[in-house]
Backbone as a ProteinNet text record, in pm:
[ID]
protein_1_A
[PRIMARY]
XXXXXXXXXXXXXXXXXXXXXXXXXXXXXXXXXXXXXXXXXXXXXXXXXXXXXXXXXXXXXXXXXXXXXXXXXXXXXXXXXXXXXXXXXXXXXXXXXXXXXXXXXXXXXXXXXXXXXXXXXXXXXXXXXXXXXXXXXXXXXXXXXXXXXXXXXXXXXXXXXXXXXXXXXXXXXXXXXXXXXXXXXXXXXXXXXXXXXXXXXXXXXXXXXXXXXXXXXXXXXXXXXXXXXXXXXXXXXXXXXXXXXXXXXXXXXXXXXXXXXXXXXXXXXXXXXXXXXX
[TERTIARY]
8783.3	8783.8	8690.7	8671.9	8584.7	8646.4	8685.3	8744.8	8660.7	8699.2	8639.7	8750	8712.2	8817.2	8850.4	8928.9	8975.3	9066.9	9028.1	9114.6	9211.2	9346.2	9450.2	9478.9	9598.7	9581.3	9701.4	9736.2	9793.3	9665.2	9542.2	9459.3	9438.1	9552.4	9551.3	9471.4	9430.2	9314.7	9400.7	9334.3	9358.1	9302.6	9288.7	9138.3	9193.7	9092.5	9077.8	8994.1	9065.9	9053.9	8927.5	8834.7	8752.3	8730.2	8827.4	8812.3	8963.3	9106	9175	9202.8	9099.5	9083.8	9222.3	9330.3	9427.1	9406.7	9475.5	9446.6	9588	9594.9	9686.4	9791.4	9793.4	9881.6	9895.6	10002.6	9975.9	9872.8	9780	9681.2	9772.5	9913.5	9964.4	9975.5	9900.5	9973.2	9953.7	9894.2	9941.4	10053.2	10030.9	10104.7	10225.7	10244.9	10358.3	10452.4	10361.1	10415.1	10497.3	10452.5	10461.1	10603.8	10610.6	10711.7	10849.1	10775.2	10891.6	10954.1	10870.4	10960.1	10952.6	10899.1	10952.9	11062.1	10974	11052.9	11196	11170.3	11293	11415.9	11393.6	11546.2	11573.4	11522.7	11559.8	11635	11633.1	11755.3	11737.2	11565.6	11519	11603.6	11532.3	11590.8	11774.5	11808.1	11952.8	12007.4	12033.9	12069.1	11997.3	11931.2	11844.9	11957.9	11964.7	12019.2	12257.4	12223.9	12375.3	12358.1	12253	12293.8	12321.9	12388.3	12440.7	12395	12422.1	12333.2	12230.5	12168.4	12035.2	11939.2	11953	11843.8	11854.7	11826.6	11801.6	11703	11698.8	11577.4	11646.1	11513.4	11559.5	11434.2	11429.2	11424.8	11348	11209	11146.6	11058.8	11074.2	11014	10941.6	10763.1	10678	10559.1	10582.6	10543.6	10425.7	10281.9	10174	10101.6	10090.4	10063.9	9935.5	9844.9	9750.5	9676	9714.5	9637.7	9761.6	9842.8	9913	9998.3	9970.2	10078.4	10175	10260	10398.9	10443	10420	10474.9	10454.9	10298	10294.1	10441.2	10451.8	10579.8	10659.7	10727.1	10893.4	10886.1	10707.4	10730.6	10762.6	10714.2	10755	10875.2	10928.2	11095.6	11173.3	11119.2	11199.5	11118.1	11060.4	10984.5	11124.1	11134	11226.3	11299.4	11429.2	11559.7	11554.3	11480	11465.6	11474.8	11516	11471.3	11372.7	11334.9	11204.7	11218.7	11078.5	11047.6	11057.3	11084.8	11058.9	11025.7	10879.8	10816.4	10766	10755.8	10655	10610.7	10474.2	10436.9	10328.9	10317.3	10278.1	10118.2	10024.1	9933.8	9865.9	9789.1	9680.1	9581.9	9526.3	9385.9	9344.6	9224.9	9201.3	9134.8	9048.6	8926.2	8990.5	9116.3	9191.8	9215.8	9239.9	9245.6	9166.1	9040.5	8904.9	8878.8	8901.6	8813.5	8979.9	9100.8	9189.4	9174.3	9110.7	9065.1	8956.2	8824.9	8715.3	8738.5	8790.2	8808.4	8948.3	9031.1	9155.3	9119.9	9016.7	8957.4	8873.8	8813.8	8689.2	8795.5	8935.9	8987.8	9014.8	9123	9155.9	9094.8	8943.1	8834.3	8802.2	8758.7	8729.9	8767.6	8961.2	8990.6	9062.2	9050	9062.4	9198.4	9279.6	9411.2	9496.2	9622.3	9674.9	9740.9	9820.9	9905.4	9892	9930	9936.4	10045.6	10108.8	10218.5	10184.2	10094.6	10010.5	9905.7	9833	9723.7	9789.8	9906.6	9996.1	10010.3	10093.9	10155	10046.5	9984.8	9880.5	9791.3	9747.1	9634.2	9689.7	9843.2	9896.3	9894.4	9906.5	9949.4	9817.2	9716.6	9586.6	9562.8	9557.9	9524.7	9591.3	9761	9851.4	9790.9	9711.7	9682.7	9556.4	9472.6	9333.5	9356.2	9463.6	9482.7	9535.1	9668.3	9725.5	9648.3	9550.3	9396.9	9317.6	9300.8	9237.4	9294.5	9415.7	9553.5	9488.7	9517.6	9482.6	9582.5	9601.3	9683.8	9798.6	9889.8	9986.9	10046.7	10012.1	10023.1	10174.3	10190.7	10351.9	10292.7	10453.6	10417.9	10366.8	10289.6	10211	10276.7	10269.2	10368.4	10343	10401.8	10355.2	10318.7	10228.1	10208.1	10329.9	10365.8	10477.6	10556.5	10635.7	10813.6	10874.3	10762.7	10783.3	10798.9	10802.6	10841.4	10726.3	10722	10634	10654.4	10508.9	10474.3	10361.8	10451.7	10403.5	10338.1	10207.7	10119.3	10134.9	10155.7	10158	10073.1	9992.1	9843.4	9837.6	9851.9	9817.7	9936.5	9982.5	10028.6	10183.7	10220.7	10371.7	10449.4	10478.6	10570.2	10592.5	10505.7	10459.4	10497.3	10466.8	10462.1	10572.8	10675.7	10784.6	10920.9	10865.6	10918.4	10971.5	10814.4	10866	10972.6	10990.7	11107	11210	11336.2	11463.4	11505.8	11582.6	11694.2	11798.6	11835.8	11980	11891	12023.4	11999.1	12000	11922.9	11792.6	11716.9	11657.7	11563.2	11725.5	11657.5	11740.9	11664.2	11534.9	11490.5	11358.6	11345.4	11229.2	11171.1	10975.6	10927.3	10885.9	10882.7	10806.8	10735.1	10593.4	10453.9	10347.1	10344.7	10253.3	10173.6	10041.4	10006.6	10100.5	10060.9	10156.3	10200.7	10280	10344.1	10250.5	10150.7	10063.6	9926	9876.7	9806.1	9833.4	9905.1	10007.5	10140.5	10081.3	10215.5	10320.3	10243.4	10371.9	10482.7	10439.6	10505.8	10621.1	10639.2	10726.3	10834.9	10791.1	10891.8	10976.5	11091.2	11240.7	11241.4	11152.4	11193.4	11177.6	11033.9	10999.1	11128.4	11139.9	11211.5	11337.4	11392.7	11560.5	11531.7	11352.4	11379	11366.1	11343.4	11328.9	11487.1	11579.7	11701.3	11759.6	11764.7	11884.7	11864	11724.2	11714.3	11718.3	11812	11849.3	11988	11963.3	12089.7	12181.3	12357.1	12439.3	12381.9	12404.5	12359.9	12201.9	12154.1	11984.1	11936.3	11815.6	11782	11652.1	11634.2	11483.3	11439.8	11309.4	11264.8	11101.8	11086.2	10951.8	10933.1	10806.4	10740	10805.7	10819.7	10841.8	10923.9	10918.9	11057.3	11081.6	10980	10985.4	11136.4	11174.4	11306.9	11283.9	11201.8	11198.3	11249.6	11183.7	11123.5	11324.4	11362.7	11485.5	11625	11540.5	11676.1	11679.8	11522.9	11553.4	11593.5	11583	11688.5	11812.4	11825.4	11998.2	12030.6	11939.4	11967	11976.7	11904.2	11905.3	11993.9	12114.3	12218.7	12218.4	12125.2	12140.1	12195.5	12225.1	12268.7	12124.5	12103.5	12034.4	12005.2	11954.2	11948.5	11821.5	11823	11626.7	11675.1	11535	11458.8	11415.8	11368.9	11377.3	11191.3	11183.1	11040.5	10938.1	10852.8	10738.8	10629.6	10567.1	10384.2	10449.9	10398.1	10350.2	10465.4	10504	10562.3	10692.7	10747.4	10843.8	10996.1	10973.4	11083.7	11078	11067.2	11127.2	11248.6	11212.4	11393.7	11413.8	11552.5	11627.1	11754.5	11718.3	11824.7	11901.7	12001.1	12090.1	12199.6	12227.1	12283.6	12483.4	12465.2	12617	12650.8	12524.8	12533.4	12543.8	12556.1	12541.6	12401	12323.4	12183.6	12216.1	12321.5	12297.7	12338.9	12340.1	12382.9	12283.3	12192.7	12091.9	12157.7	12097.4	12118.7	12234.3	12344.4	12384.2	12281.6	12156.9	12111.2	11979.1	11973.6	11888.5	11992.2	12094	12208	12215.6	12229.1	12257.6	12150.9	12052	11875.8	11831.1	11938.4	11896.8	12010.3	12142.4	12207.3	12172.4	12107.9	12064.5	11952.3	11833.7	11731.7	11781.2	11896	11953.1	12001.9	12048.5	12155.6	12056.4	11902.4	11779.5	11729	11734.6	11660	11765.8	11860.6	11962.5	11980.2	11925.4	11976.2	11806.2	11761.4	11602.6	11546.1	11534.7	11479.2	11360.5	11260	11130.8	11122.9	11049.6	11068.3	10960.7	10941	10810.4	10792.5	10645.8	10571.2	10617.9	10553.8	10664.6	10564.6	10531.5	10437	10488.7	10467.2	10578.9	10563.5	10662.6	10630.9	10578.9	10484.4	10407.1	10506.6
11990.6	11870.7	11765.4	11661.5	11551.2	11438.5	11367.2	11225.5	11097.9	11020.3	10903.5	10783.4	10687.4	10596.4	10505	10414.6	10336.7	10215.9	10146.6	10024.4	9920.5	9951	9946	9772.9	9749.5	9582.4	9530.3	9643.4	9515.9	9542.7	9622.3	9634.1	9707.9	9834.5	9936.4	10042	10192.1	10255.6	10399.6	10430.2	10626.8	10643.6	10735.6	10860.5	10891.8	10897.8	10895.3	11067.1	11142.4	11308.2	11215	11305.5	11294.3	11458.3	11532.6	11658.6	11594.6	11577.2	11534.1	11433	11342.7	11174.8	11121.2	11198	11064.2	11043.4	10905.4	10879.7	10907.5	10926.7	11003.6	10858.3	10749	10679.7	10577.4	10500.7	10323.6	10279	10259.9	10144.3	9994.4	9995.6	9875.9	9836.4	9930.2	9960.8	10101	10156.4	10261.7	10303	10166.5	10101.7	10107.4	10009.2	9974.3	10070.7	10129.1	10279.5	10373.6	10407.1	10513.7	10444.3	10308.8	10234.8	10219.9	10191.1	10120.4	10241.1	10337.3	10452.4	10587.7	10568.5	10728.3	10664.4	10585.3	10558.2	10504.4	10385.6	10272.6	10348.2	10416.5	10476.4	10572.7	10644.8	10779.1	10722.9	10634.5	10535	10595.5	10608.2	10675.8	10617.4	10426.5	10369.9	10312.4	10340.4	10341.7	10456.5	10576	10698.6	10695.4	10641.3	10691.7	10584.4	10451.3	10327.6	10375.5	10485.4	10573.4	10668.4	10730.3	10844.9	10793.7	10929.7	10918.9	11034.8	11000.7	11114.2	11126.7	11235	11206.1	11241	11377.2	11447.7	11393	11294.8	11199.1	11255.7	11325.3	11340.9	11328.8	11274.7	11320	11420.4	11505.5	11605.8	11565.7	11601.6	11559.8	11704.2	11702.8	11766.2	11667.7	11652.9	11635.5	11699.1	11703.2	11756.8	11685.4	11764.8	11662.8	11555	11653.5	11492.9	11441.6	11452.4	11359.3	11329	11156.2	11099.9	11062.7	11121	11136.8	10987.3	10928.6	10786.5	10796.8	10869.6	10869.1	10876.1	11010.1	11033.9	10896.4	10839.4	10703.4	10642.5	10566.3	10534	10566.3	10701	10730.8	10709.6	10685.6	10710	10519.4	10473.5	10326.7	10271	10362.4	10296.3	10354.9	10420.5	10500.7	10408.8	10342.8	10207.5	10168.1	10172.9	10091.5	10179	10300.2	10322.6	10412.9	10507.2	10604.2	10768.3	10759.5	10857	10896.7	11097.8	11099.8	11202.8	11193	11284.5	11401.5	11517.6	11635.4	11647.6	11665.8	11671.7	11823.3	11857.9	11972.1	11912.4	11945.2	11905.2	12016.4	12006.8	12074.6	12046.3	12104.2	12097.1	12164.3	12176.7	12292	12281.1	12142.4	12156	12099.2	12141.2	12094	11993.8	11995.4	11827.4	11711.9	11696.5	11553.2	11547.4	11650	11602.9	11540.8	11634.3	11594.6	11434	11438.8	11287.2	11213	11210.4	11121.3	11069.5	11161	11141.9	11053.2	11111.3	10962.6	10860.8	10833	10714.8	10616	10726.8	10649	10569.4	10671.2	10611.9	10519.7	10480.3	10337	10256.7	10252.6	10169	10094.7	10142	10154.4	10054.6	10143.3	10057.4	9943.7	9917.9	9826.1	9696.8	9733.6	9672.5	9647.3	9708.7	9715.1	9742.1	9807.5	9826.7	9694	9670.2	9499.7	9499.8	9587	9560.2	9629.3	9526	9663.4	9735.1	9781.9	9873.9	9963.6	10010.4	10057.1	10126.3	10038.1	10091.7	10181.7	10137.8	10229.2	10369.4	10365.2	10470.5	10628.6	10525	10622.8	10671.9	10587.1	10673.2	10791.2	10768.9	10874.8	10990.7	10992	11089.2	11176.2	11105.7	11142.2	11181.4	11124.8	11249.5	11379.4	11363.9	11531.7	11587.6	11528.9	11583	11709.6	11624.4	11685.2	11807.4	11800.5	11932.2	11984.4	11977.7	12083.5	12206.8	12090.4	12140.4	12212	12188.1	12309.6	12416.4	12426.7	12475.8	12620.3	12587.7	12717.6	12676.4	12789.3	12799.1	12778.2	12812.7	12851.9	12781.8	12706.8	12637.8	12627.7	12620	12563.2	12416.1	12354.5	12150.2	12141.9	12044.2	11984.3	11808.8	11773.6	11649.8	11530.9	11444	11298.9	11249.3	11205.3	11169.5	11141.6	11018.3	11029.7	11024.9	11117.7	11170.7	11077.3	11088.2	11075.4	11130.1	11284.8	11363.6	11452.3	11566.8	11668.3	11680	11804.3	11779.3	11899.1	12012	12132.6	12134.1	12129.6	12157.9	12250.8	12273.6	12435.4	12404	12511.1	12496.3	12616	12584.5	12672.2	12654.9	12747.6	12725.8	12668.9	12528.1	12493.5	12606.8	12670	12760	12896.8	12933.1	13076.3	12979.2	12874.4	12813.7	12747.6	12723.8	12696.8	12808.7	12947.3	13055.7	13093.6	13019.7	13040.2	12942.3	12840.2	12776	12825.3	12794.8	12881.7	12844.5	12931.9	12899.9	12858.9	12739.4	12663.6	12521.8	12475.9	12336.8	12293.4	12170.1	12138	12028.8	11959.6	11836.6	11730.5	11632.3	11523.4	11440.8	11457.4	11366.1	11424.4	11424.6	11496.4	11380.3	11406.2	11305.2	11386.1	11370.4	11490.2	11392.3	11436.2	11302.2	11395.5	11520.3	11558.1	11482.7	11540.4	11472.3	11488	11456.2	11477.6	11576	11610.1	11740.7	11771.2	11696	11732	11771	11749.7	11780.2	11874.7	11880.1	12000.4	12089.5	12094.8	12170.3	12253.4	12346.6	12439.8	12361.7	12251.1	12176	12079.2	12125	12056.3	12153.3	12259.6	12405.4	12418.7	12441.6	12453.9	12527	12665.3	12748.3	12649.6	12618	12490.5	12443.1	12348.1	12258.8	12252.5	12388.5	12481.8	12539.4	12587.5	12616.3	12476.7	12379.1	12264.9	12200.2	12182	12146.7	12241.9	12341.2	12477.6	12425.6	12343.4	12314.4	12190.4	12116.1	11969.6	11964.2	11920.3	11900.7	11832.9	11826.1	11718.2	11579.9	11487.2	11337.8	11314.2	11416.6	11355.6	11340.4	11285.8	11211.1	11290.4	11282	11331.6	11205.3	11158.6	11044.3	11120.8	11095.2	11075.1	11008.3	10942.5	10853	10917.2	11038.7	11069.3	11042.2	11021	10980.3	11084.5	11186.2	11255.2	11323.3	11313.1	11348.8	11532.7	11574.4	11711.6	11747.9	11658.5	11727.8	11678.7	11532.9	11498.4	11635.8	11689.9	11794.7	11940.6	11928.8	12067.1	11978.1	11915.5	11826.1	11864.2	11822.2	11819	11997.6	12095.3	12235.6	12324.5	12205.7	12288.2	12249.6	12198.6	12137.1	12009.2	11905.1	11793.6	11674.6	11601.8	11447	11366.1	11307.4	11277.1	11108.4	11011.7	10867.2	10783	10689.9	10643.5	10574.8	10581.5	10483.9	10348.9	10299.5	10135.7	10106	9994.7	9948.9	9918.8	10032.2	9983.3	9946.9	9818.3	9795	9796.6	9863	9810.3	9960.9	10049.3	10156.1	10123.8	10126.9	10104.7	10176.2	10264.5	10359.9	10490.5	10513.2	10648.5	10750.4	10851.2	10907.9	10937.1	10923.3	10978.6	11117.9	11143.2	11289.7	11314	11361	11410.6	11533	11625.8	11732.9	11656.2	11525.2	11485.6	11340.2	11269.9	11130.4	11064.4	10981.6	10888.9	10826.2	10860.3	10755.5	10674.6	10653.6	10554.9	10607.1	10530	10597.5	10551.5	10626.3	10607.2	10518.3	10424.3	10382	10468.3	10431	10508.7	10639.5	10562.1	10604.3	10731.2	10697	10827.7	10899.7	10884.7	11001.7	11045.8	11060.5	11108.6	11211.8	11143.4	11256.9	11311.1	11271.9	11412.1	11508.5	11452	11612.7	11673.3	11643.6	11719.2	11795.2	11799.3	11803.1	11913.2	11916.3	11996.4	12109.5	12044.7	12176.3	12286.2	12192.1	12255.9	12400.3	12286.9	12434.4	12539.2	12530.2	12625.1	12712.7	12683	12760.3	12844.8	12789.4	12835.8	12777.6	12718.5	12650.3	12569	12524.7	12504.1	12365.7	12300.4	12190.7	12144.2	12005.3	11922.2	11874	11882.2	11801	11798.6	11736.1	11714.3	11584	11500.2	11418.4	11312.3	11262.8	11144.2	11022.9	10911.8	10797.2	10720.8	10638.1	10517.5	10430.2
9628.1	9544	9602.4	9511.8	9567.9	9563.2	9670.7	9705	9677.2	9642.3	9635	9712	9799.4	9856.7	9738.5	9731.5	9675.9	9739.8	9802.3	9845	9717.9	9787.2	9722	9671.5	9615.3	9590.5	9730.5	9770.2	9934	10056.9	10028.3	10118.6	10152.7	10157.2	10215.9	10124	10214.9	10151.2	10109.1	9993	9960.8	9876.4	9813.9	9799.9	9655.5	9532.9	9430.7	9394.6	9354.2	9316.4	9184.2	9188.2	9129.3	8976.3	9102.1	8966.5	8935.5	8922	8868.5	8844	8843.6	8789.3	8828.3	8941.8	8956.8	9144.8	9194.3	9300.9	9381.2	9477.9	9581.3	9568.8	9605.3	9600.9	9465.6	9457.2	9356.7	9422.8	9269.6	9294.3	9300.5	9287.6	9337.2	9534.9	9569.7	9704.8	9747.6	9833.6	9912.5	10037.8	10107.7	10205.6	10126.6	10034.3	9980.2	9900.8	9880.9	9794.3	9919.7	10014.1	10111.6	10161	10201	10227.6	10133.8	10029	9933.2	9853.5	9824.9	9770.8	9840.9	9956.3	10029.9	10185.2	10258.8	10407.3	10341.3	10310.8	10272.1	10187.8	10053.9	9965.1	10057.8	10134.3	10204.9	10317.3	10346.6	10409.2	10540.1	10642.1	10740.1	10886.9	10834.3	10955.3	10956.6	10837.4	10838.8	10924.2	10876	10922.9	11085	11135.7	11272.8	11339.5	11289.3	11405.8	11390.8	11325.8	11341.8	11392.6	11414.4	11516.1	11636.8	11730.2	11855.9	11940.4	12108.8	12168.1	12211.2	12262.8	12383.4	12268.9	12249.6	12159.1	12022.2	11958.1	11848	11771.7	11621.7	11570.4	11391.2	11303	11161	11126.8	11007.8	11010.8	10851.1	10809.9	10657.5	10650.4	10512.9	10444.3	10360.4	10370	10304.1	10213.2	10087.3	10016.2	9944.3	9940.1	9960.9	10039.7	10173	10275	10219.7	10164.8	10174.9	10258.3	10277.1	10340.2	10517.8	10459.8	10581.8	10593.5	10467.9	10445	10448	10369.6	10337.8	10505.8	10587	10722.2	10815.8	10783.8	10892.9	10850.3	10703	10725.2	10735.6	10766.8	10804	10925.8	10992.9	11146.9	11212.5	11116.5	11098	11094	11007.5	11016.5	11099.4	11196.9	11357.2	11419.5	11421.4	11513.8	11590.4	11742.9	11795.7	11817.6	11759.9	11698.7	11809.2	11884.2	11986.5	11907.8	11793.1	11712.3	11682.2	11675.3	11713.5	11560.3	11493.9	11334.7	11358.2	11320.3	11310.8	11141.7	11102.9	10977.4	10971.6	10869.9	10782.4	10673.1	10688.9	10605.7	10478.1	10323.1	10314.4	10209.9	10203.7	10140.7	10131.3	10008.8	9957.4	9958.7	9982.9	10006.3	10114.9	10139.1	10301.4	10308.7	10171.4	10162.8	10152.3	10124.3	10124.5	10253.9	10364.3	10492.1	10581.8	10545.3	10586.7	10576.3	10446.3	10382.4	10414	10436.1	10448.1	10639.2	10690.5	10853.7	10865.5	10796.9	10775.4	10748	10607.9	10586.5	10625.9	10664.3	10791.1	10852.5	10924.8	11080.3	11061.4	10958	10930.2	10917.8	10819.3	10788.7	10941.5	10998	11086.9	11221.9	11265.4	11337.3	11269.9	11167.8	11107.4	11081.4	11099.6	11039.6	10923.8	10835.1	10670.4	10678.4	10713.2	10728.5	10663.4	10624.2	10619.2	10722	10810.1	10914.3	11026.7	11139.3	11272.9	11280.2	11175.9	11193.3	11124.4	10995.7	10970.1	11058.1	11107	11253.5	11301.5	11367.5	11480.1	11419	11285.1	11287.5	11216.4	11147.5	11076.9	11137.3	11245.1	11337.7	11438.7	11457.4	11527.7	11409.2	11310.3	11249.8	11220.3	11178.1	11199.9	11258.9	11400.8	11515.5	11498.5	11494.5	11481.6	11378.3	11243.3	11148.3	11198.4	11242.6	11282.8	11406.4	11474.1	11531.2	11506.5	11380.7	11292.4	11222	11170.5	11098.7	11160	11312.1	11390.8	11411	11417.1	11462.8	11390.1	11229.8	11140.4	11054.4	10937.1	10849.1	10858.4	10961.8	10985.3	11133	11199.3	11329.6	11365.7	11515.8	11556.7	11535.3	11587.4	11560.7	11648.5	11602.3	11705.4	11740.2	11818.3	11885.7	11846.4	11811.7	11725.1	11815.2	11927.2	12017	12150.5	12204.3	12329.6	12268.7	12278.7	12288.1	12082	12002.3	11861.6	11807.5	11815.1	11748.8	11710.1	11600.3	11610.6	11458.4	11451.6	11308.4	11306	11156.8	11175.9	10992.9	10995	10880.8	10810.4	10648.7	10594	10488.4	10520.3	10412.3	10316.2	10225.2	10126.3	9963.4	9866.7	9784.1	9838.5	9812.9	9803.8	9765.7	9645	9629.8	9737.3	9836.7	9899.2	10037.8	10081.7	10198.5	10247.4	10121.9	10147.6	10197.4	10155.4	10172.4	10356.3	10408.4	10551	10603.9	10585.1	10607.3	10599.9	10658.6	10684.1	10562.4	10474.7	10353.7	10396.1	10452.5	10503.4	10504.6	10464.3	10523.7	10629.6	10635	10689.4	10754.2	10596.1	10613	10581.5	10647.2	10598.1	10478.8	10497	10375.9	10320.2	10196	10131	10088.5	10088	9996.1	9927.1	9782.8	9666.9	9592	9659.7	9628.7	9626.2	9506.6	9459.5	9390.2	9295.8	9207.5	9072.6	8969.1	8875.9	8771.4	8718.6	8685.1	8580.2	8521.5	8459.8	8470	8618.4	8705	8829.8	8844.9	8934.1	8907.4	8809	8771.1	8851.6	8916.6	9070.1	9140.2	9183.5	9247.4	9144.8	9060.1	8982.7	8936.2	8920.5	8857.8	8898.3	8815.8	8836.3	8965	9010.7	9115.6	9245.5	9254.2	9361.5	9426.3	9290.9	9318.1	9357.7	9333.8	9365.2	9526.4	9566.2	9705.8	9780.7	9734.8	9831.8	9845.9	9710.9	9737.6	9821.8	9842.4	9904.5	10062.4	10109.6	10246.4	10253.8	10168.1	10203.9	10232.8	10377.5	10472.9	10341.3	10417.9	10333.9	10414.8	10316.1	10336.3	10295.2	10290.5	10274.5	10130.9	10140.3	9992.1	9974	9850.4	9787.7	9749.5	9753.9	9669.2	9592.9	9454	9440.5	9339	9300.3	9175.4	9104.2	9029.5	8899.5	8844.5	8715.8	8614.8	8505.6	8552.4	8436.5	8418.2	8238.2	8238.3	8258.2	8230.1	8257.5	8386.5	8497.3	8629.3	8708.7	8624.8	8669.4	8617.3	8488.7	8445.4	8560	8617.5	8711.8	8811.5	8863.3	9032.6	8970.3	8867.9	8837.6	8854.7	8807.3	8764.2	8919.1	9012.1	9127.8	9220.8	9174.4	9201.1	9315.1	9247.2	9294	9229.1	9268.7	9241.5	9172.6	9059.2	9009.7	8985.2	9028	8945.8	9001.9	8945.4	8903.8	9090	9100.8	9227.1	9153.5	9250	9176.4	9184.3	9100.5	9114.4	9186.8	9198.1	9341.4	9269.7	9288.4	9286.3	9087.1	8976.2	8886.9	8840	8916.5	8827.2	8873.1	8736	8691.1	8760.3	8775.2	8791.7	8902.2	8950.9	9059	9008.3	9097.4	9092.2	9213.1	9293.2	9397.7	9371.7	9455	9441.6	9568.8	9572.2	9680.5	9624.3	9757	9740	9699.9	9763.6	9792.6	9795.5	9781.8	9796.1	9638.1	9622	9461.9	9479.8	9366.2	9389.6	9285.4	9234.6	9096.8	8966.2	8887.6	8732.7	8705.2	8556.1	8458.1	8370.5	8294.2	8207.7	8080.9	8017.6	7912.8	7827.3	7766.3	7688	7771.2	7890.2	7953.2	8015.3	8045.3	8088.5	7995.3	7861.1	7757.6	7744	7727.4	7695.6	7851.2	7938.4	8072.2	8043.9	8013	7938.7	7882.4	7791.2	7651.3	7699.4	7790.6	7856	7942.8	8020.6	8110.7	8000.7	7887.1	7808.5	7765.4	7753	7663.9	7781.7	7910.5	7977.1	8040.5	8021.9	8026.6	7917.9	7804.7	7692.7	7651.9	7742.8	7740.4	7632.5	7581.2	7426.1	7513.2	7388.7	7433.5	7460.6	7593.1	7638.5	7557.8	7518.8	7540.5	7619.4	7687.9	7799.3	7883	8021.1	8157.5	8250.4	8177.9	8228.6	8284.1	8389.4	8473.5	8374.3	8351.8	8257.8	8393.8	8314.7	8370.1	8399.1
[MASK]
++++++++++++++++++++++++++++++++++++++++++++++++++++++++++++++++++++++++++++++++++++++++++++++++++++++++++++++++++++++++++++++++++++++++++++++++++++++++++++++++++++++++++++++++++++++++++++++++++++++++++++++++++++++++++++++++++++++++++++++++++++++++++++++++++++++++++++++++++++++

């Protein structure tokens, strides 16, 4: 693919797909996005400042690293707590890594960044990124720098790459920050999306942009807990999921049309569309 940068409206930078005309994060925010709807609902630095014990770690499944944002911030909200990440991360192409390392690293030197908590965490991840990437296809973790935890790359198709992961639970927190179900379709499919719940520990959260009621009737089908995420940057809506937790009730009138949505793909009858709402 071909990247193009794009500096975001809190400052922060990510990369604009030029063959799928959409950009890896909110043009409200990249920063703010990575923060406000993957670190923060997944309730990272809540759950970390309750654990107990020497060996302290939470445990993510990232789906679509990118530009390696989403992970800077979960590694942000373990800032302080002595809790260290254990991430996988997964992706299919290798030119968003490439070009999410260049133009990191200008931001970064430069400057361009909005925060030094930002600086911090993203340039560590960058670095683990770039030797994951040497690593090969298939690499052990490689270490978030001092005693932060580690972080093991899987390159190639999401559905085939998730296979090597153990079938038990697992992750404590998923981010599912593909592009969109209309531009990526694999990563949205009922099967996907049933092997990513079966390895979510009890207590952990799924968060991603999408609202799509389609993509919310397979969370529900793959026996998760279903209800909207709240407003980041200019989009409206999210969804959160859990194997056991409450994320919320939908409004009356979309609980209603995610039953009906759920009854549809159970009975196999033909869906329309599956495109995330704006």
């Amino acid at each position: 693919m071909e990247w193009t940068p794009l500096v975001t409206e809190d400052g922060s930078v990510t990369l604009v797909s030029t063959t799928v005309g959409q950009a890896c994060h909110s043009r409200s925010g990249a920063w703010l996005e990575a923060r406000e709807r993957y670190a923060i609902p997944t309730r990272l630095r809540e759950r970390a400042l309750a654990l107990s014990g020497d060996d302290r770690m939470l445990r993510l499944l990232d789906v679509g690293t990118g530009l390696g944002l989403t992970i800077a911030a979960a590694l942000d909200a373990l800032e302080g707590t002595g809790v260290r990440l254990d991430v996988v991360t997964l992706e299919r192409d290798t030119s968003v890594l490439t070009a999410a390392a260049r133009i990191g690293r200008e931001a970064i030197r430069g400057g361009a960044a909005p925060t030094a908590d930002l600086d911090r965490s993203w340039a560590l991840v960058l670095d683990t990124l770039a030797r994951a990437l040497a690593a090969g296809p298939d690499p052990a973790s490689e270490p978030l720098g001092a005693d932060r935890g580690r972080l093991r790359l899987l390159l190639g198709d999401g559905r085939e790459t998730i296979q090597r992961l153990p079938a038990r639970p697992t992750f404590d927190a998923v981010f599912l920050d593909p592009f969109s179900p209309a531009a990526d379709p694999p990563l949205w499919e009922r099967e996907f999306l049933a092997a990513v719940a079966v390895r979510m520990a009890p207590g952990s959260w799924l968060s991603t942009y999408c609202a799509s009621l389609e993509v919310r009737a397979r969370l529900v089908l793959a026996g998760l807990r279903v209800g909207p995420g709240g407003m980041v940057g200019a989009k409206r809506e999210g969804t959160l999921a859990s194997p056991d937790l409450d994320p919320g009730a939908f409004q009356p009138r979309v609980a209603r049309k995610l039953a009906r949505r759920v009854e549809r793909i159970q009975s196999r009858a033909p869906v329309p569309g599956n495109r995330c709402s704006s």
